[in-house]
C-alpha angles and dihedrals in degrees: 000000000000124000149183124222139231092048095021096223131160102280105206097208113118089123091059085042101055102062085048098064123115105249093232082067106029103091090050093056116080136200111244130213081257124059089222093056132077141187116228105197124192127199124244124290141168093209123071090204087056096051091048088054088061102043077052096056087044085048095058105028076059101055088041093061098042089049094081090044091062086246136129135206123228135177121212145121092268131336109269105235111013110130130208097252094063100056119105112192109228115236117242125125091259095053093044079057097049092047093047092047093052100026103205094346077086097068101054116114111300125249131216118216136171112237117192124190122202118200126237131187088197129052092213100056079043091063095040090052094047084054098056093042085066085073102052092041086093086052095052105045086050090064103038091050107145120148115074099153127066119172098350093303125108101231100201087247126113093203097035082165094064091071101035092062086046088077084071111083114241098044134122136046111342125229121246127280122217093202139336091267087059086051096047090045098053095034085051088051095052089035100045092041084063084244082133127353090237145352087271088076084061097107094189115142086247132032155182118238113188092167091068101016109244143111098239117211101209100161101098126089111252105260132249094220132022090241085065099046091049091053085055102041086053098047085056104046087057101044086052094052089046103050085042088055101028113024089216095166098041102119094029075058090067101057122118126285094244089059093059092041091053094046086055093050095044086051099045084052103045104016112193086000089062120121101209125207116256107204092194102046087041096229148077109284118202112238090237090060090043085058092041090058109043098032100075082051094049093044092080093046090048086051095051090048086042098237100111094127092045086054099053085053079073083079090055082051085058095050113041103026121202087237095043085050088048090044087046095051103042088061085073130106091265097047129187081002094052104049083051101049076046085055098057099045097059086046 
């Protein structure tokens, strides 16, 4: 998000941003549907240290050019106190198409999300793996939690950016697909009948990518720090590897559609403190017993991608949680303005 001291508000300047980029990043920083917001993209790595390097480089090339526009860069779930009225939707053919899509619901206060892609050679191991995804979102929402405030106002949630993009159509958990062809066949009807121009505008909180050939977890709140977001991007990439090699969510994967709605909505609510529903086990399972028990079986897959240090920060997730620290902050002397300034300086 980009912002403007002293009040930290929402600065509604991508447009003066832009032509100011260095070239080596410009093509890696996109236009959002809100002029405040901005998408840093980095490119593909098989490393998780690599990609967090990156991020790094964009981080910082970022904070360099907003310095001599008097503005500052921030990461979080939403902005705590931005209001409606105050949103001014960017120009660009894919957000016209958005606006006109969702009309005002548009306009409403942006949201920040972490998006991860995870790379596939075959279409079908893709669409199994998206399947079994389905089961560990709540997990990782719950972890990556990181917008407590809208509008001012603590929500009670630990993840108040869960249901705000919920107002968007194409969004939540997805249902089950039997194959790819199933996929290509429902995504051509909405596509050809002018419903969307193309499967990008599918908002779900995973998703196939066969431009670019990934399954992208989209489900996690955008992250204050790049500790945090390392934690996250490993814990991706090797639940990914396992449930490609294992399968270990398979039949969790089949539940009903009701089970995986509840577990996003518990974890948007209670974030690490959630107790999730076990289908299988037939009862509400704490967080902290969900990562005891995945995380020996994650820890050989994290040493064949390389990433077994990034993994174990998930613990420090645990612990200190992005919505906990914001809660924390804002209880200062300078308040919502302060958490953000604090946001921004730890950008």
């Amino acid at each position: 998000m980009l912002v403007a001291a002293p009040g930290y508000n929402l600065a509604q300047a991508i447009d003066e941003v832009i032509p100011r980029l260095p070239s080596d990043i410009s093509g890696r920083v996109h236009r959002e549907t809100h002029a405040a917001a901005v998408e840093l993209a980095t490119g593909v790595h098989t490393k998780v240290d690599e990609a967090i390097d990156d991020l790094r480089h964009l981080r910082r090339t970022m904070r360099q050019t907003c310095d001599p526009l008097e503005l500052q860069v921030a990461s979080s779930g939403t902005h705590p106190f931005a209001v409606s009225r105050e949103i001014t939707v960017t120009q660009g053919e894919r957000q016209a198409a958005v606006y006109g899509s969702m009309r005002e619901l548009a306009r409403r206060e942006p949201t920040f999300a972490l998006h991860v892609h995870v790379g596939f050679d075959d279409p079908e191991a893709a669409v199994k793996v998206y399947n079994r995804m389905r089961v560990h979102l709540p997990m990782l929402l719950a972890l990556s939690a990181n917008s407590p405030f809208w509008q001012g106002r603590d929500t009670g949630l630990a993840s108040s950016r869960t249901p705000l993009f919920q107002a968007f159509p194409r969004v939540g958990v997805p249902r089950r697909f039997a194959s790819f062809q199933e996929w290509v066949d429902t995504v051509d009807l909405l596509v050809s009948c002018e419903a969307f121009p193309d499967p990008t505008f599918l908002w779900w909180d995973v998703r196939i990518q066969p431009r670019v050939g990934t399954i992208e977890i989209r489900i996690m709140d955008a992250q204050i720090t790049l500790d945090a977001t390392r934690a996250l991007v490993a814990l991706v990439q090797t639940l990914a590897k396992m449930e490609h090699e294992e399968a270990w969510a398979e039949e969790a994967s089949r539940s009903a559609p009701e089970v995986h709605d509840e577990n996003r909505f518990l974890a948007a609510r209670d974030g690490v403190q959630v107790s999730l529903i076990d289908p299988i086990q037939r009862r509400r399972v704490p967080l902290r017993e969900r990562l005891d028990l995945l995380m020996p079986m994650l820890r050989p897959h994290a040493q064949d991608l390389g990433c077994e240090a990034d993994l174990e920060a998930v613990d420090e997730l645990f612990a200190v949680p992005g919505a906990g620290y914001q809660l924390r902050v804002a209880r200062r002397a300078e308040r919502l303005p302060g958490l953000v300034r604090q946001l921004s300086a730890e950008f």
